[in-house]
N, C-alpha and C positions, 0 to 999 in steps of 0.2 A: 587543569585548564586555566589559562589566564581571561582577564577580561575581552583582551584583542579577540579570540576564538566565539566571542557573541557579539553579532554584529548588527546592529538594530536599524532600519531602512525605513522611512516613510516612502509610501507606495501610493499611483490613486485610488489602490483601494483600501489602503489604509496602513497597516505596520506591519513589517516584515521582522523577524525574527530570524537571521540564519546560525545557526550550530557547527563551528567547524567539525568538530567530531565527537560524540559521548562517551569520553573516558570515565567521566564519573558525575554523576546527577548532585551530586553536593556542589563541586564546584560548579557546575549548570545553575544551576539555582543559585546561586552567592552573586554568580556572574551579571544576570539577568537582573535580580532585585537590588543590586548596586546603580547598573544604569538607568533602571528605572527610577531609584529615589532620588540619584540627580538633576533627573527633569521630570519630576513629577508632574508636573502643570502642564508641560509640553505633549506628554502620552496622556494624558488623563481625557477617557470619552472614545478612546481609540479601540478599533479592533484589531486586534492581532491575529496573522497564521504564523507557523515557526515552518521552515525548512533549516534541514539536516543535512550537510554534504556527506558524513556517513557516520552511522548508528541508527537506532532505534527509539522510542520513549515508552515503557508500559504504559498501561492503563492509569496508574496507579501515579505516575511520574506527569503524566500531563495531566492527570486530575489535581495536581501538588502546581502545576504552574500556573493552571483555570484558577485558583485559589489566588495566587502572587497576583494577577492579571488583575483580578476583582476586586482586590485591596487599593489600588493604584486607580478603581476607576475605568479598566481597558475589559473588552470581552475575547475571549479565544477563539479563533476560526476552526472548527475541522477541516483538514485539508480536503479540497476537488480534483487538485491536477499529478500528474504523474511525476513532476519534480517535487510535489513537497510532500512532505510524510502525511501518510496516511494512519492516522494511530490505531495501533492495535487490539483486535477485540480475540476473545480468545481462540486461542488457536495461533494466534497471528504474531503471539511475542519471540517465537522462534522461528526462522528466516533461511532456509536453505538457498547458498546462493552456486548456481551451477553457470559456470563461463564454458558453456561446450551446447554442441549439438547430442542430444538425444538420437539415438540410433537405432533402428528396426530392432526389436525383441530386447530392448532395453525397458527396464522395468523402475523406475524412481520412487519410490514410499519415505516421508517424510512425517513426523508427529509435527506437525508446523504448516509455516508457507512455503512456498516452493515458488526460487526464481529463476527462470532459465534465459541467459543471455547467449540465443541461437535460436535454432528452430528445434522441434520435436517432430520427426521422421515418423511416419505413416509406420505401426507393428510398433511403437513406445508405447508406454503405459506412463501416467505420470498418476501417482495416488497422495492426496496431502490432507492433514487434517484441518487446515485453514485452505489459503485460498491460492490458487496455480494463476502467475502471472509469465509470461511466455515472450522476450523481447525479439518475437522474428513471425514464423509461422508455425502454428500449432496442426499438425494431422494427423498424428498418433490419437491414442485413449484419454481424455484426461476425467479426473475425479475426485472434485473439490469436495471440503467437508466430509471426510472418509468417514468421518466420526458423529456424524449427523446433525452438521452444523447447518444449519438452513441458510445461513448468513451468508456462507462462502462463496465466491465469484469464481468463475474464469475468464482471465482476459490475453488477447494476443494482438500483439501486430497484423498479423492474417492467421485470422479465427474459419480453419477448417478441421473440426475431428472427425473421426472416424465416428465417434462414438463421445459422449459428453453427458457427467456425471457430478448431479450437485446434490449431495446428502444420499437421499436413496431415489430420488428421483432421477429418470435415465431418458435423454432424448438424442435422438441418431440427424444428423443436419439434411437437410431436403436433399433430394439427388441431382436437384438442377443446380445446384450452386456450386459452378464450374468457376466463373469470375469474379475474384476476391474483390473486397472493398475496396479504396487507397487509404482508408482510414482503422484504425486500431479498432476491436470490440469486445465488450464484455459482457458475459453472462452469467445472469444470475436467477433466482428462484422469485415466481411474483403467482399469486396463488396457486401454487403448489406445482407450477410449469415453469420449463426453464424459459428466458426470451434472451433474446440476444439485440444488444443494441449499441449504438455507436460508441463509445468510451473518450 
């Protein structure tokens, strides 16, 4: 990765961080702590988010940058929004990305996240051990945290399952809810029930 591939933004909410792609977290890291020693004075007090145009960060790799960040003076954001990475907690370091629609009595199990860019067809199953994020409409099964992550979410563009499963907890969607939102939603576990709320 050359320098050009980290591209550092002042924002008004503070500094941006974008990642062309993570080939390799050595040069990620070389890349970043270069531009930052240059203007140390200029970032120093700042917060920072990082977006990703494509890869990943472990746990372990954005706790290595939280480090970098804090030498310089700057704090690290957790990503809020659905363009910038969301870093992963376990379960979440492997990433199945599916560019298809899910189809009646199609069955998807994954030891990871699971992302589907389509819908999920009413008689799909989607089962993942992190968390099912759905870029269309969800109406099949879906069943986050297969592996008893309480943590795990599910979210979709139009959030209607048949059936919806976070860890071992199981809740069936009201039967009046015929008109979808016009906004995205996501569900997840909050004393030990699932809720659903806008995303």
């Amino acid at each position: 990765m050359t320098n050009e591939s980290v591209i550092i933004k002042g924002t008004k909410e503070g500094i941006t961080i974008i990642l062309d792609e993570i080939s390799s977290f050595e040069d990620v890291e070389k890349a970043i702590y270069e531009k930052l020693q240059r203007s140390r004075n200029f970032f120093s007090g700042g917060k920072v988010s990082i977006k990703i145009k494509n890869g990943f960060l472990s746990k372990d790799e954005y706790d290595k940058l939280q480090h970098i960040f804090t030498d310089f003076g700057m704090s690290l954001q957790e990503a809020s929004s659905p363009k910038t990475l969301i870093f992963p907690k376990p379960n979440r370091n492997r990433v199945l990305l599916l560019k298809k629609t899910v189809r009646s009595g199609q069955k998807i199990t994954y030891k990871g996240t699971i992302v589907i860019l389509g819908d999920a067809n009413p008689g799909s199953e989607i089962v993942a051990a992190g968390d099912i994020l759905v870029m269309g409409t969800l109406r099949g099964m879906a069943h986050a945290g297969a592996q008893g992550d309480t943590t795990a979410v599910v979210a979709a563009f139009a959030l209607k399952p048949t059936q919806l499963r976070i860890a071992e907890v199981i809740s069936r969607p009201p039967e009046d809810k015929e008109n979808l939102p016009s906004f995205p939603e996501i569900a997840r576990l909050k004393d030990n029930a699932i809720v659903i709320e806008p995303l």
